[in-house]
Each structure stands twice: as C-alpha cells, then as structure tokens.
Z-matrix of the N, CA and C atoms (Angstrom, degrees):
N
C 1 1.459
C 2 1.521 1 110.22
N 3 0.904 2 119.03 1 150.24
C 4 1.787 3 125.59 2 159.47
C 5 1.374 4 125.72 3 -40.26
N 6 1.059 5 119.57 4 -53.87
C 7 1.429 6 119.38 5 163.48
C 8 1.374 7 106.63 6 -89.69
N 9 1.050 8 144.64 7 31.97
C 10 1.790 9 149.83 8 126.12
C 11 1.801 10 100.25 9 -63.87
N 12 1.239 11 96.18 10 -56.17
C 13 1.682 12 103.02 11 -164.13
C 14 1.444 13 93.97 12 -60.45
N 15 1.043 14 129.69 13 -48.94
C 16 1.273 15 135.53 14 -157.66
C 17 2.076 16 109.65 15 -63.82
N 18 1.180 17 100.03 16 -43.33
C 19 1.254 18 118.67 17 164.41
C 20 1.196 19 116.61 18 -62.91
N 21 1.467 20 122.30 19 -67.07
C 22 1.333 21 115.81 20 165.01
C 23 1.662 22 133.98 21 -27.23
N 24 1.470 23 91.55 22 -28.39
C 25 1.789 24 99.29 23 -155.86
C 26 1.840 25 86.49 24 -93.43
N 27 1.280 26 126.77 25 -19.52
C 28 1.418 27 119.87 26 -150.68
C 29 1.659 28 80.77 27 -108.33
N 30 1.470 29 133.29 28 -20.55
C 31 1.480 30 123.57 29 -159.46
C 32 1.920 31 103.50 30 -96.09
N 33 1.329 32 113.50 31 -7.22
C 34 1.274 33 144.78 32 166.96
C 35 1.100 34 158.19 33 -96.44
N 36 1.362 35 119.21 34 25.77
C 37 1.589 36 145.21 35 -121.37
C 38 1.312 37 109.28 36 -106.04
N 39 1.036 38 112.18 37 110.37
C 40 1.497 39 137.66 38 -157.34
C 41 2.055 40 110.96 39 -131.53
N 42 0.893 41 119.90 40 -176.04
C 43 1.633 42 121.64 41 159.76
C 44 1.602 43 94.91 42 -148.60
N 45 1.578 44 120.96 43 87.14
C 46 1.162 45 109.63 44 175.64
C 47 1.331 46 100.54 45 -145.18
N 48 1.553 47 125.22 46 -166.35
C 49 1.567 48 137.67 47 -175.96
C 50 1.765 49 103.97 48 -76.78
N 51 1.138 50 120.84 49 -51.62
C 52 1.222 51 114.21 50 -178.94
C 53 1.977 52 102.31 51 -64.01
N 54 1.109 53 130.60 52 -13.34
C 55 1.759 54 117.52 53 -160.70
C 56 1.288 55 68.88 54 -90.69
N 57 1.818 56 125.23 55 -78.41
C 58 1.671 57 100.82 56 -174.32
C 59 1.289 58 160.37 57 -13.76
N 60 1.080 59 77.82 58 -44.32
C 61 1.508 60 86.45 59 -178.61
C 62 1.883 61 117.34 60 -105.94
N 63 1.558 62 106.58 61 -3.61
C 64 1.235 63 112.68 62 162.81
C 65 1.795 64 108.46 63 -84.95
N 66 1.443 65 127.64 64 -19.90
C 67 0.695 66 154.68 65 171.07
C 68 1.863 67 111.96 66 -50.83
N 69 1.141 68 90.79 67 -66.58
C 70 1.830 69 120.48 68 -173.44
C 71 1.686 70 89.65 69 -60.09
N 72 1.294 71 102.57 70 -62.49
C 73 2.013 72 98.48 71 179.80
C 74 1.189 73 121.37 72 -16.72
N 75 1.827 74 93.25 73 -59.40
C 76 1.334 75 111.42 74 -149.25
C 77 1.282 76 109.14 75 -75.25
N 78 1.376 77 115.34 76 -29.49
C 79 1.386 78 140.68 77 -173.97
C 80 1.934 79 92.70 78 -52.38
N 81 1.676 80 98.59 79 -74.60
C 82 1.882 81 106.34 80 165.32
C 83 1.365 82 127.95 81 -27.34
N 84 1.735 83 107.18 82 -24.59
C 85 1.247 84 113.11 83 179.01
C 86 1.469 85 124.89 84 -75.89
N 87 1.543 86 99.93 85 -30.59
C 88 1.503 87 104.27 86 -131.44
C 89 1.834 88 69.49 87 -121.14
N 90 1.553 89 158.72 88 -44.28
C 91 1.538 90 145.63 89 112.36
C 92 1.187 91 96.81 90 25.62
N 93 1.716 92 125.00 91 -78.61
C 94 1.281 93 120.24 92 -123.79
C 95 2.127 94 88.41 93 -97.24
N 96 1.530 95 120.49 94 -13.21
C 97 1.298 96 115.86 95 170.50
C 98 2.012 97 94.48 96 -92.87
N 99 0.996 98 118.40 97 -8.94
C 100 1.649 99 101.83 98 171.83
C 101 1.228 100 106.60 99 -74.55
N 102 1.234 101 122.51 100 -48.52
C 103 1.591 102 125.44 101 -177.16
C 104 1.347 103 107.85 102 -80.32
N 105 1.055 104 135.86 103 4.52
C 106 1.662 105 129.30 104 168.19
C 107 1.614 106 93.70 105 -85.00
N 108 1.499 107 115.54 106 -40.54
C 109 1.775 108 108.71 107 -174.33
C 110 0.983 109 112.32 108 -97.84
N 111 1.376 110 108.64 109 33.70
C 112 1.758 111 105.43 110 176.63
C 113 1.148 112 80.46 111 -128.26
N 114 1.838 113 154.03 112 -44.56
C 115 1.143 114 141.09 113 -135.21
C 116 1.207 115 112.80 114 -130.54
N 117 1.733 116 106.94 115 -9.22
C 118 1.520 117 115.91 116 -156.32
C 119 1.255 118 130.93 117 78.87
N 120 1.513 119 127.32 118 133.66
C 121 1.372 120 119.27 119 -169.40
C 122 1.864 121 111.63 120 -71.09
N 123 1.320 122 95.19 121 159.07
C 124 1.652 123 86.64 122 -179.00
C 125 1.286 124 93.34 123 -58.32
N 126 1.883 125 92.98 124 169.95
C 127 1.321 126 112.14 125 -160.41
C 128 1.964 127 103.06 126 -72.65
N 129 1.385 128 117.33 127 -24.21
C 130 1.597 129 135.50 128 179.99
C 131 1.751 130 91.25 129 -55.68
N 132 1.521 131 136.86 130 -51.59
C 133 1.256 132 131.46 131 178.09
C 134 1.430 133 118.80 132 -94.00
N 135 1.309 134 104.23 133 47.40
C 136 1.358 135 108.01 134 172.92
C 137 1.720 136 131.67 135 -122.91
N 138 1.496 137 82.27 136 19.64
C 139 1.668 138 92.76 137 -170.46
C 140 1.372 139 100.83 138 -101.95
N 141 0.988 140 132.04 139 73.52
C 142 1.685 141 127.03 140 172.95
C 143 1.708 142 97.51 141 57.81
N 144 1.325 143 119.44 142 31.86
C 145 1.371 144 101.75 143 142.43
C 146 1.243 145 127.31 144 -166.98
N 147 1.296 146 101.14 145 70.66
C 148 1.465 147 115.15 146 -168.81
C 149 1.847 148 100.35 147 -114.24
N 150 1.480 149 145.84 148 124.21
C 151 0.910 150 114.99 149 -164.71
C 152 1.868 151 83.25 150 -149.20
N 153 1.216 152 130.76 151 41.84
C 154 1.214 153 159.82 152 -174.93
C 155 1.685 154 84.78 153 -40.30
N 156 1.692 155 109.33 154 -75.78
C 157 1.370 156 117.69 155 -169.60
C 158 1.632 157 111.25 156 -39.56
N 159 1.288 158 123.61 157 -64.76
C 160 1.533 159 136.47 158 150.89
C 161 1.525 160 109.94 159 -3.72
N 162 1.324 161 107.23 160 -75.31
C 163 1.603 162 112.71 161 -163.92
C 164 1.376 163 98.87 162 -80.97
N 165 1.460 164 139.11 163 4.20
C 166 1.406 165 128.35 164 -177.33
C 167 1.118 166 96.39 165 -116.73
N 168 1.978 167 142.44 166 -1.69
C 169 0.898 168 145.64 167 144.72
C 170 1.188 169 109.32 168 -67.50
N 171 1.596 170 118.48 169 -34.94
C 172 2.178 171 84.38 170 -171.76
C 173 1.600 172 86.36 171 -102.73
N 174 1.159 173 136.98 172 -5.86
C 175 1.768 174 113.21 173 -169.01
C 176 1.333 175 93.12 174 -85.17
N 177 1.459 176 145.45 175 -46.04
C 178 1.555 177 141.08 176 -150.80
C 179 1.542 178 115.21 177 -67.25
N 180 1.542 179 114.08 178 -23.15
C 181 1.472 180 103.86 179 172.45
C 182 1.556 181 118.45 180 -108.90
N 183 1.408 182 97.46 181 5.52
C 184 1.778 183 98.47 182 155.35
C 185 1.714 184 107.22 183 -106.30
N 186 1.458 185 117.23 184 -3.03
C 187 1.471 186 94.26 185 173.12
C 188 1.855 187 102.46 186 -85.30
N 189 1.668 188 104.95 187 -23.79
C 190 1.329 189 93.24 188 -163.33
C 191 1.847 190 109.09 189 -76.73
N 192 1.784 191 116.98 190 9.01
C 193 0.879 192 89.56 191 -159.72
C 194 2.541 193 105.60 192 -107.73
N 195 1.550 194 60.24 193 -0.58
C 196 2.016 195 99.69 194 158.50
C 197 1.496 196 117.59 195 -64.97
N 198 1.604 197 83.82 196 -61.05
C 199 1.717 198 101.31 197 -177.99
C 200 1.179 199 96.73 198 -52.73
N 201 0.979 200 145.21 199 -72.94
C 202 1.741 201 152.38 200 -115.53
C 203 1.700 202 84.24 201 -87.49
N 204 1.626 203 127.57 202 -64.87
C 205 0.834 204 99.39 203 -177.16
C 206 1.277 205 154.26 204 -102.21
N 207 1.685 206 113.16 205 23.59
C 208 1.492 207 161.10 206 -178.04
C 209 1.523 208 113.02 207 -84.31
N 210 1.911 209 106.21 208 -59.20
C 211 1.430 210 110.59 209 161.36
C 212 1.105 211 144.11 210 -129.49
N 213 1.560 212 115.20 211 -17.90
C 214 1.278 213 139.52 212 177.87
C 215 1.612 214 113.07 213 -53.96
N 216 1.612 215 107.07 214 -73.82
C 217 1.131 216 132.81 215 -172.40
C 218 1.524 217 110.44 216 -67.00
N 219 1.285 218 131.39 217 -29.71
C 220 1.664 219 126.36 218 169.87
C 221 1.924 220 100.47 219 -85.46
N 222 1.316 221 100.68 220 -28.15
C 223 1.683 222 87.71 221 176.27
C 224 1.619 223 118.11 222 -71.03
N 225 1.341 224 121.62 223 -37.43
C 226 1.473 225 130.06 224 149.48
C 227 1.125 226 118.76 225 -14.96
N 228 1.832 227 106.25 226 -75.86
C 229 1.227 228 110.69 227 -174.79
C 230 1.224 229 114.50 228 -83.16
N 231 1.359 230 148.47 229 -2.94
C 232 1.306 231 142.34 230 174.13
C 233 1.835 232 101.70 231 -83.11
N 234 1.472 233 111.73 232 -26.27
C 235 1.161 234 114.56 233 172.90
C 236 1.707 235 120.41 234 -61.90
N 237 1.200 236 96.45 235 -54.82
C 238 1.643 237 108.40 236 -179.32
C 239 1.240 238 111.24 237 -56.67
N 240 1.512 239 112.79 238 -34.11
C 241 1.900 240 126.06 239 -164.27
C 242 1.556 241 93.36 240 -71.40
N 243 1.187 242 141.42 241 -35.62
C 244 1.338 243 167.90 242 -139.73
C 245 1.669 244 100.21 243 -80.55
N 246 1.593 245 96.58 244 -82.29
C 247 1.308 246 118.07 245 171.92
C 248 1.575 247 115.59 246 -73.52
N 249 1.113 248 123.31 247 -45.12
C 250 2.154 249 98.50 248 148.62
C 251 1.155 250 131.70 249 -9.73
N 252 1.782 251 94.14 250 -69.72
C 253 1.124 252 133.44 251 -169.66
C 254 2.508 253 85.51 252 -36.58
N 255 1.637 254 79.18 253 -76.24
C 256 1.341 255 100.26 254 -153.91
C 257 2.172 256 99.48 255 -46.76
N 258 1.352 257 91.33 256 -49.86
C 259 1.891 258 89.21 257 178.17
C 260 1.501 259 120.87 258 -48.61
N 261 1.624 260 110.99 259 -28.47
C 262 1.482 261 103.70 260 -156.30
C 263 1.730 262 92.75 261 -102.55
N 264 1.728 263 116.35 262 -4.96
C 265 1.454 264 88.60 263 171.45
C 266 1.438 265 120.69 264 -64.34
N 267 1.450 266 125.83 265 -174.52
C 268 0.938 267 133.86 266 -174.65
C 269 1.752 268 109.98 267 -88.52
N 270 1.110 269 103.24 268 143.38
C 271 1.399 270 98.59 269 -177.24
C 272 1.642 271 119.66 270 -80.63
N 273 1.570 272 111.03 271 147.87
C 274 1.190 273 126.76 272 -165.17
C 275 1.614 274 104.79 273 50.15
N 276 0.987 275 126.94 274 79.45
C 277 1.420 276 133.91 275 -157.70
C 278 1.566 277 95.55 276 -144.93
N 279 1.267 278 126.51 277 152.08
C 280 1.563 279 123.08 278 159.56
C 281 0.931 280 124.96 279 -60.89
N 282 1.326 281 120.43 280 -24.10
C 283 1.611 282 129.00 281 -161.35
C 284 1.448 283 103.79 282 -97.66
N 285 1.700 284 112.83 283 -14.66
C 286 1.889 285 103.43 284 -169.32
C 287 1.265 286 86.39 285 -93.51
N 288 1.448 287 133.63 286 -30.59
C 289 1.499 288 150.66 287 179.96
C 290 1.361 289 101.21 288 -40.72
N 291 1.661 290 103.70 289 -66.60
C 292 1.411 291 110.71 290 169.85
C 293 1.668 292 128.27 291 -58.36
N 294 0.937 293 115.22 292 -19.70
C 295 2.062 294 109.92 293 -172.26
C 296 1.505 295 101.59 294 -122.54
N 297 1.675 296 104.35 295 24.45
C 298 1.493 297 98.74 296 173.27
C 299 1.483 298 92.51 297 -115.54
N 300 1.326 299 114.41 298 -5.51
C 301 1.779 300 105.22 299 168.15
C 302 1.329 301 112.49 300 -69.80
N 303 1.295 302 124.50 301 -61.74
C 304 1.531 303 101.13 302 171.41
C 305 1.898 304 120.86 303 -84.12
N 306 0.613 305 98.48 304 14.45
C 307 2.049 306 105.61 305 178.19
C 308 1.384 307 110.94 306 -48.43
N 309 1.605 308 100.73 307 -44.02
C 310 1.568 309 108.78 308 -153.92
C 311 1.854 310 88.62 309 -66.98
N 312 1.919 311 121.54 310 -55.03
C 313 1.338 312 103.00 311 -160.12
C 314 1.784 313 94.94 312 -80.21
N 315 1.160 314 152.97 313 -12.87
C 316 1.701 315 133.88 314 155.54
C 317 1.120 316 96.41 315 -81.24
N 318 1.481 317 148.35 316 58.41
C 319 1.589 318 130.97 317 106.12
C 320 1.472 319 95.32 318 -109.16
N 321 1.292 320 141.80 319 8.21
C 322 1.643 321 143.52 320 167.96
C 323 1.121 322 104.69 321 -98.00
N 324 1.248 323 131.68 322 -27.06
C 325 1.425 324 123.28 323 -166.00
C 326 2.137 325 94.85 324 -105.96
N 327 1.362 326 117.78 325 -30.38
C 328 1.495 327 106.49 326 153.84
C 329 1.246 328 131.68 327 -53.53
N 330 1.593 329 112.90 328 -31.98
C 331 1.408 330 112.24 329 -163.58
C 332 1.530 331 89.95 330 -89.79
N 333 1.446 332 139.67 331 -6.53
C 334 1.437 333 116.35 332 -162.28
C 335 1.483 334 94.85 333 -96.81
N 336 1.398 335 104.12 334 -20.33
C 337 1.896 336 100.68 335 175.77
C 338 1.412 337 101.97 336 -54.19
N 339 1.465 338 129.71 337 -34.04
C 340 1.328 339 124.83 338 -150.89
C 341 1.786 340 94.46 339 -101.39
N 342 0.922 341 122.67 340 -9.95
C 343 1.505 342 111.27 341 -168.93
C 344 1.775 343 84.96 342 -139.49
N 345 1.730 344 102.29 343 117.13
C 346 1.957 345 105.87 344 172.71
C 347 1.596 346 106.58 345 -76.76
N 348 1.450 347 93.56 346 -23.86
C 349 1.654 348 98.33 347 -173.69
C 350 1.629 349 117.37 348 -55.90
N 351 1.572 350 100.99 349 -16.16
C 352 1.679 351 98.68 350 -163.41
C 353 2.010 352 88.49 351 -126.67
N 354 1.153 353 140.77 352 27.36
C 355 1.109 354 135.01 353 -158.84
C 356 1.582 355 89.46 354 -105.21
N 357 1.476 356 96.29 355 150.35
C 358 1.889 357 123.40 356 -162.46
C 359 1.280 358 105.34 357 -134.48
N 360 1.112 359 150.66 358 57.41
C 361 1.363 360 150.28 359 -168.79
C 362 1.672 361 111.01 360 -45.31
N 363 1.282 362 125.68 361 -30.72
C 364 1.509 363 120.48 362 162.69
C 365 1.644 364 121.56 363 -70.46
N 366 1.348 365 110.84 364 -55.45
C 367 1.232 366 116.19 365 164.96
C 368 1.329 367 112.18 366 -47.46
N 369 1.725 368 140.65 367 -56.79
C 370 1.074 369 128.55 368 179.95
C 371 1.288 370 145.61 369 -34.92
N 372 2.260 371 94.81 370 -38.99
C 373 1.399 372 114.83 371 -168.86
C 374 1.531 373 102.39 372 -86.41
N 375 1.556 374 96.55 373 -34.12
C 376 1.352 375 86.27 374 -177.92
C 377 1.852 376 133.04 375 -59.36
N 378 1.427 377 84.44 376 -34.13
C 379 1.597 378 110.49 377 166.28
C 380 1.753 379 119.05 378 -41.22
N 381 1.267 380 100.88 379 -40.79
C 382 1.948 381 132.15 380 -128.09
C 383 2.210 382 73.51 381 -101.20
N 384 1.173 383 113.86 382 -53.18
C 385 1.488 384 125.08 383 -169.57
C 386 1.426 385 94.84 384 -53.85
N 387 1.101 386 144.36 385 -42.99
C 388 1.670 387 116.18 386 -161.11
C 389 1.974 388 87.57 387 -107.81
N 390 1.401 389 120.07 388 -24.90
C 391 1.403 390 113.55 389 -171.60
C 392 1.897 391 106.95 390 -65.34
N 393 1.471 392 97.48 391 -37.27
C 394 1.745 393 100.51 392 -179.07
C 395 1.287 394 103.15 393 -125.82
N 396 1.301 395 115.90 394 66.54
C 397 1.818 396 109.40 395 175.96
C 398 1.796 397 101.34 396 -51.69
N 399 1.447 398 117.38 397 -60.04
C 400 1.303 399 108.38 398 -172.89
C 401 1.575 400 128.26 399 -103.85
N 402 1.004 401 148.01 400 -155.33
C 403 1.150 402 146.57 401 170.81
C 404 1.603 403 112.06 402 -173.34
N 405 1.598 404 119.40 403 112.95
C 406 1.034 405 148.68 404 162.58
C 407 1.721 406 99.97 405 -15.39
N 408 1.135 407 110.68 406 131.60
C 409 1.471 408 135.17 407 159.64
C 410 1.781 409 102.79 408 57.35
N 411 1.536 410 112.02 409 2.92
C 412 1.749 411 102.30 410 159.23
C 413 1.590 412 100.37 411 -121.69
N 414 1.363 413 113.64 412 141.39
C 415 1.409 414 158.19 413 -174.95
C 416 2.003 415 80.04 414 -37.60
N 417 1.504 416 121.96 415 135.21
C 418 1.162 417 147.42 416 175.12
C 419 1.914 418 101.35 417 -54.24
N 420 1.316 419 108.40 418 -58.60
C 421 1.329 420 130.48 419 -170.08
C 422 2.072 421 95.96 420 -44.15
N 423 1.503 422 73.26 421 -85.04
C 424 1.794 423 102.32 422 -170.53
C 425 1.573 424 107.31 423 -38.55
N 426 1.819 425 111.34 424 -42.92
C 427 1.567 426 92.60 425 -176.84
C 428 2.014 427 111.61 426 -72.93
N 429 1.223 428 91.52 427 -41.62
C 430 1.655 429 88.97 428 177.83
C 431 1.396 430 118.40 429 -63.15
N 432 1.238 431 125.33 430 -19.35
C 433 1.720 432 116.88 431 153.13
C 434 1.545 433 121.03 432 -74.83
N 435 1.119 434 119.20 433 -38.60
C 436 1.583 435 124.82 434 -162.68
C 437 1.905 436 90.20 435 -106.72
N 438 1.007 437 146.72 436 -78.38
C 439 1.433 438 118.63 437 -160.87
C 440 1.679 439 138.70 438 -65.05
N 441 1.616 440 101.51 439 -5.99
C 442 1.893 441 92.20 440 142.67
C 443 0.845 442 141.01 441 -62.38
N 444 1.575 443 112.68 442 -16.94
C 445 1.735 444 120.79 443 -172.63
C 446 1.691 445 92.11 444 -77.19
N 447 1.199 446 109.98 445 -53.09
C 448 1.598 447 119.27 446 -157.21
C 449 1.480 448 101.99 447 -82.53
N 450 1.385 449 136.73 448 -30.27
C 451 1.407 450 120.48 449 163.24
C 452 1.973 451 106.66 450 -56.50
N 453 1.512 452 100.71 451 -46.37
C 454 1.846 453 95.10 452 -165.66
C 455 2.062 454 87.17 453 -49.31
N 456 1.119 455 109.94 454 -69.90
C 457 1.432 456 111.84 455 -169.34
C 458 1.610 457 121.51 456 -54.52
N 459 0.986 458 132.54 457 -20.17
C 460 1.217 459 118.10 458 158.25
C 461 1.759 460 102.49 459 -63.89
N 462 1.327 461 126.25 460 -62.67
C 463 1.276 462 97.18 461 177.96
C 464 1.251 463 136.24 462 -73.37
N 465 1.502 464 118.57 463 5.87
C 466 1.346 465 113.72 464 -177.60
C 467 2.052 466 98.18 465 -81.82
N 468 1.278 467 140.30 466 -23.79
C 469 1.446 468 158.12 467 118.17
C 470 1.322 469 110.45 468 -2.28
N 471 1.426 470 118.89 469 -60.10
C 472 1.490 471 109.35 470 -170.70
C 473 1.624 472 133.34 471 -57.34
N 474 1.247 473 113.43 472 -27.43
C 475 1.281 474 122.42 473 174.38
C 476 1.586 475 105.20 474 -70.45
N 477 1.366 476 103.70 475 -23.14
C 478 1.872 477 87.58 476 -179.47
C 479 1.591 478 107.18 477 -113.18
N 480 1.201 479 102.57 478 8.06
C 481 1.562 480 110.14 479 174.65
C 482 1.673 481 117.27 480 -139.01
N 483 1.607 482 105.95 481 62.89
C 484 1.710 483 97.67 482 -161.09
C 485 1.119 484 101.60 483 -65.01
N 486 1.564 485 131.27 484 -36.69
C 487 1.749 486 111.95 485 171.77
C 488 1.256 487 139.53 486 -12.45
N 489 1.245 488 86.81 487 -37.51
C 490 1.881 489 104.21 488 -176.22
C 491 1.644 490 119.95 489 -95.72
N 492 1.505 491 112.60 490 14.25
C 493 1.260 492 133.05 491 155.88
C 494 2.094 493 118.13 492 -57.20
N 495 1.105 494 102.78 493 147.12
C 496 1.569 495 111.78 494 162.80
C 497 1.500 496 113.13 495 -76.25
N 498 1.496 497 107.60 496 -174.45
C 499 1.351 498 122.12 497 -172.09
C 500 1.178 499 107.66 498 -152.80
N 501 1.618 500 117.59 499 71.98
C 502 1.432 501 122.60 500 -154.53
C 503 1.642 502 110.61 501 -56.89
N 504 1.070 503 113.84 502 144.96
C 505 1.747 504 115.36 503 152.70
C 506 1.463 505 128.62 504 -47.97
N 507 1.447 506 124.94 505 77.10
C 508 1.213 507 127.11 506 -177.89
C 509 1.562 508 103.05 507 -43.98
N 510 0.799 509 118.75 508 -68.53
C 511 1.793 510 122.65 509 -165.51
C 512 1.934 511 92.45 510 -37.87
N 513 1.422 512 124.26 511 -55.00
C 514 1.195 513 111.20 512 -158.35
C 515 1.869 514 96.71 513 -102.44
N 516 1.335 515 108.69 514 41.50
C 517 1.733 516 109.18 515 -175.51
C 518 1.542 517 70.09 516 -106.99
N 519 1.264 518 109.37 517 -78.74
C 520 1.717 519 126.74 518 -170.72
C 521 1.320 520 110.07 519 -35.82
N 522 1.476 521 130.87 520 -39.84
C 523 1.768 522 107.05 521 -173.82
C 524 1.623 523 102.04 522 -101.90
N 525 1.569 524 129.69 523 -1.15
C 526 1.028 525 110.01 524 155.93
C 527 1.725 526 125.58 525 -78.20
N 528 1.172 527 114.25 526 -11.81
C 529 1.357 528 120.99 527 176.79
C 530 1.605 529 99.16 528 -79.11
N 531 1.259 530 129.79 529 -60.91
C 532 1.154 531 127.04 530 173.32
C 533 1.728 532 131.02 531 -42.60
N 534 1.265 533 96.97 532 -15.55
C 535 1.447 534 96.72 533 -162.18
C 536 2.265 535 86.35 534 -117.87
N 537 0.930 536 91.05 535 -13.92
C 538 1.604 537 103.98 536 170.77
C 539 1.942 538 114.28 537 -71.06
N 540 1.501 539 90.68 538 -55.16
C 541 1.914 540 109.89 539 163.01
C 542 1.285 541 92.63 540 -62.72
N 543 1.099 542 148.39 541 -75.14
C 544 1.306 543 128.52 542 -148.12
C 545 1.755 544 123.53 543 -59.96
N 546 1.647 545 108.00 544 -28.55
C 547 1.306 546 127.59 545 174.83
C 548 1.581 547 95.84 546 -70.21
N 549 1.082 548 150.97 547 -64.47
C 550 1.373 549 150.36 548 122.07
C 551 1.426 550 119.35 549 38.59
N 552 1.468 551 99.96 550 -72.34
C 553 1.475 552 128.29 551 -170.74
C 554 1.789 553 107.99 552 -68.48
N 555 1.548 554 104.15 553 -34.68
C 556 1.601 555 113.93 554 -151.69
C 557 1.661 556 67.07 555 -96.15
N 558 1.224 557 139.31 556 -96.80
C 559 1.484 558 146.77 557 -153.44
C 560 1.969 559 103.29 558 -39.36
N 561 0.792 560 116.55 559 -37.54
C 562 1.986 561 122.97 560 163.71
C 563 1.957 562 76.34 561 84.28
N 564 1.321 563 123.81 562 38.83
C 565 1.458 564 122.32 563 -178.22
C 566 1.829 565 99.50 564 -46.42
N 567 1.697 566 103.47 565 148.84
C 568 1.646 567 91.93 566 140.13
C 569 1.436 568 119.35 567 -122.37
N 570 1.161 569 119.30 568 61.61
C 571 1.504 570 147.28 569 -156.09
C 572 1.965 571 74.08 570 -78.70
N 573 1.580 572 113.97 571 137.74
C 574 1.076 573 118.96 572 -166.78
C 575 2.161 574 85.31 573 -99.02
N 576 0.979 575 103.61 574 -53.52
C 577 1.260 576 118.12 575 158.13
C 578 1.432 577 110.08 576 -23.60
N 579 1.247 578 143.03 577 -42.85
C 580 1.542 579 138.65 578 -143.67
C 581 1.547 580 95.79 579 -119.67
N 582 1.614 581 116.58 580 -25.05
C 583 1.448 582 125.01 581 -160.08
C 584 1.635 583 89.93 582 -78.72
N 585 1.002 584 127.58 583 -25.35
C 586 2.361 585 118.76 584 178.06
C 587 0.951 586 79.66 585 -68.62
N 588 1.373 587 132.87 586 -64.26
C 589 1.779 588 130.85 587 -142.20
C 590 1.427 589 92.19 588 -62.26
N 591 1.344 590 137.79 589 -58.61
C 592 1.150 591 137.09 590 179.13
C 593 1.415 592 107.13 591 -18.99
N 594 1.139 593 99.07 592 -111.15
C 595 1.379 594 121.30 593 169.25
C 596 1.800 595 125.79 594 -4.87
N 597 1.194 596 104.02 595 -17.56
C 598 1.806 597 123.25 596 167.04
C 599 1.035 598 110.56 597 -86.76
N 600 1.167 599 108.28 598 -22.12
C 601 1.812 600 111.18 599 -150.67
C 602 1.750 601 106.06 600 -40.89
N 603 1.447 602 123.09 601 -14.90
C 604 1.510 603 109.44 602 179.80
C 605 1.431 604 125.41 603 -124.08
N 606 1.753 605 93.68 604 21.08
C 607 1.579 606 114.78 605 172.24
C 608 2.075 607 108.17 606 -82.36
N 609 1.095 608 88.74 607 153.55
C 610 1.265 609 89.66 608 -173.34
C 611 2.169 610 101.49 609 -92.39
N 612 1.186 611 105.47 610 -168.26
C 613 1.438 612 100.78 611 177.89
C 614 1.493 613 117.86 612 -73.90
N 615 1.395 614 116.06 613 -16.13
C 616 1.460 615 115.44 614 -165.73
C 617 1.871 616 78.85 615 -94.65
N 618 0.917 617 142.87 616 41.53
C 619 1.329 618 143.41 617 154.09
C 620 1.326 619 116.21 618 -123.28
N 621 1.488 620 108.91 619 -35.17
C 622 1.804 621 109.81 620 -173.90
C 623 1.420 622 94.24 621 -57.87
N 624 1.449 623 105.58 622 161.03
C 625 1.716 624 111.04 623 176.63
C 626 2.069 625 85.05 624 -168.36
N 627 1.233 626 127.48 625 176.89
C 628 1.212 627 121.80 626 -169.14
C 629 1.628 628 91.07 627 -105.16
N 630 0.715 629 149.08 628 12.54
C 631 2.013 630 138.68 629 145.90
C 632 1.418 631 90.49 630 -59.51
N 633 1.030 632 144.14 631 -40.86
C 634 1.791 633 131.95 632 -164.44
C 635 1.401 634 82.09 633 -81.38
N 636 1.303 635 165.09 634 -12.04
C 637 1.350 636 156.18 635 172.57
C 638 1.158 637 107.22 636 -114.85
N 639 1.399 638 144.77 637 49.26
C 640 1.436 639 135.77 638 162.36
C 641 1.259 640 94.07 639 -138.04
C-alpha cells in the first residue's frame, strides 16, 4: 500500500539513491491523491470507492517525516550556510560583492520555508539548484534530476500543512538583510526588487515578511 511505502521509507533512514528515489515515488503518490481532491477521482473511482482523502491522510505525515529529512532540513541548512557564508565575508570585499548577487533570492527562498502563506514551489527549486547542486552520499546525476521536483512540492504542501514550516534564525534573517542593503547602498542599484527592502531598512525582523521582497 502507499502508506506501507511510506512507513517503510521513514522505518529505514538512510541518505542514499535508493531513499530518493523511493522517496520521489511516493511524492507521485501522494501528487496523484492531491489532484484526485482537487479535481475529483476519475470517474472509474467513483463508485463508492474512491477514498483518495483517506490515503492522503495516513501517507502525508509519514511522507513529511522523509521529506523533512531527505529535503527540507538539508535545504535549511544549506540555506543558512549560504547566507553565513555571505554575513561573515568581509565587508566591501569582492567576494561579499559576489554572494550578495544571489543572497537577495536565498534570504526569499528561506523566508518562504517560514511563511506557507507566501511559498512558490518554482521559484524555490530554482533557487535550491545552485544553493544544493549536490548532496552527500546520493549519486550527483539522480539528485539534480529528482530534487527540483520534490523541493517545488514540499512547498507546494505548505500552505495546507504549515506544521511543516521552519523557524528561521532571526539574528541571522536581520544581518543578512543588512549586509544585503548595504551591497545596495555601495552599488547605488535600482534593483526594483531591493527598493521594498529599502524602505525597511529600520524594521526589525519581527517586521520583515516577504511583501518587503516582492
């Protein structure tokens, strides 16, 4: 059954090519019961036994608990490692010059983990592709085919499952934005993009929200 697999995959916990891609299945599985309750089951499962809702109740909190630590939880931290990265260079430096070009969408694509209300599952993966080109102990190939699908879909999930949201690091939300304005400030950008962020510049984090980034 589907939620057998689903169990299976969470009672077995590994970071390898086979969890992936048993992973990715399940993902096909649990898609193909979202779009039955969004569209209705074909008309063949509609005679008193279609129970789509059922099986997307017990598979979704054993896929998410795969998800979380398959893609969620290394995308987090590859996110944060990212923007470190970007706080602890040195200022006015070539190199902060350099990792403040993409900074602005990995502190957009962190904050949407934390808010389902504002989550983009295309934008994310696309984000997610140069932040985690590879991943430790699965095959180079297999993750760059199979984990865009499953980053877009974990967040396309979040709005109906905010549980499964992050809890960003305020301390390091706030000095990557700051040190993001300041690249801003030195470049005199008119990045239409950078001009909300502007305009915050003296809100604290319990103010950032992603309208100051759109």
């Amino acid at each position: 059954s589907v939620a057998g697999k689903a169990r299976d995959l969470v009672a077995h916990p590994s970071v390898s090519d086979y969890q992936l891609t048993a992973l990715h299945a399940l993902r096909n599985e649990a898609g193909r019961l979202v779009q039955d309750g969004q569209k209705g089951a074909p008309w063949y499962r509609r005679f008193g036994l279609d129970h789509h809702q059922q099986l997307l109740d017990a598979v979704l909190p054993w896929y998410g608990v795969a998800n979380h630590r398959l893609i969620r939880d290394p995308a987090n931290a590859a996110l944060q490692q990212a923007l470190s990265a970007l706080v602890n260079s040195a200022p006015n430096s070539d190199q902060r010059a350099q990792l403040a070009k993409p900074g602005y969408d990995q502190l957009k694509a962190w904050l949407m983990m934390a808010r389902p209300d504002k989550a983009d599952g295309a934008f994310f993966a696309q984000t997610m592709k140069t932040v985690q080109p590879t991943r430790m102990g699965i095959s180079t190939g297999l993750w760059q085919s199979l984990a865009p699908d499953l980053w877009a879909f974990y967040l396309s999930l979040l709005p109906e499952r905010p549980e499964w949201k992050i809890i960003p690091d305020a301390q390091r939300v706030s000095q990557s934005r700051q040190v993001l304005l300041q690249q801003l400030g030195r470049r005199n950008a008119e990045s239409t993009l950078y001009e909300n962020m502007l305009k915050s510049v003296r809100r604290n984090f319990a103010d950032v929200s992603l309208e100051d980034m759109t």
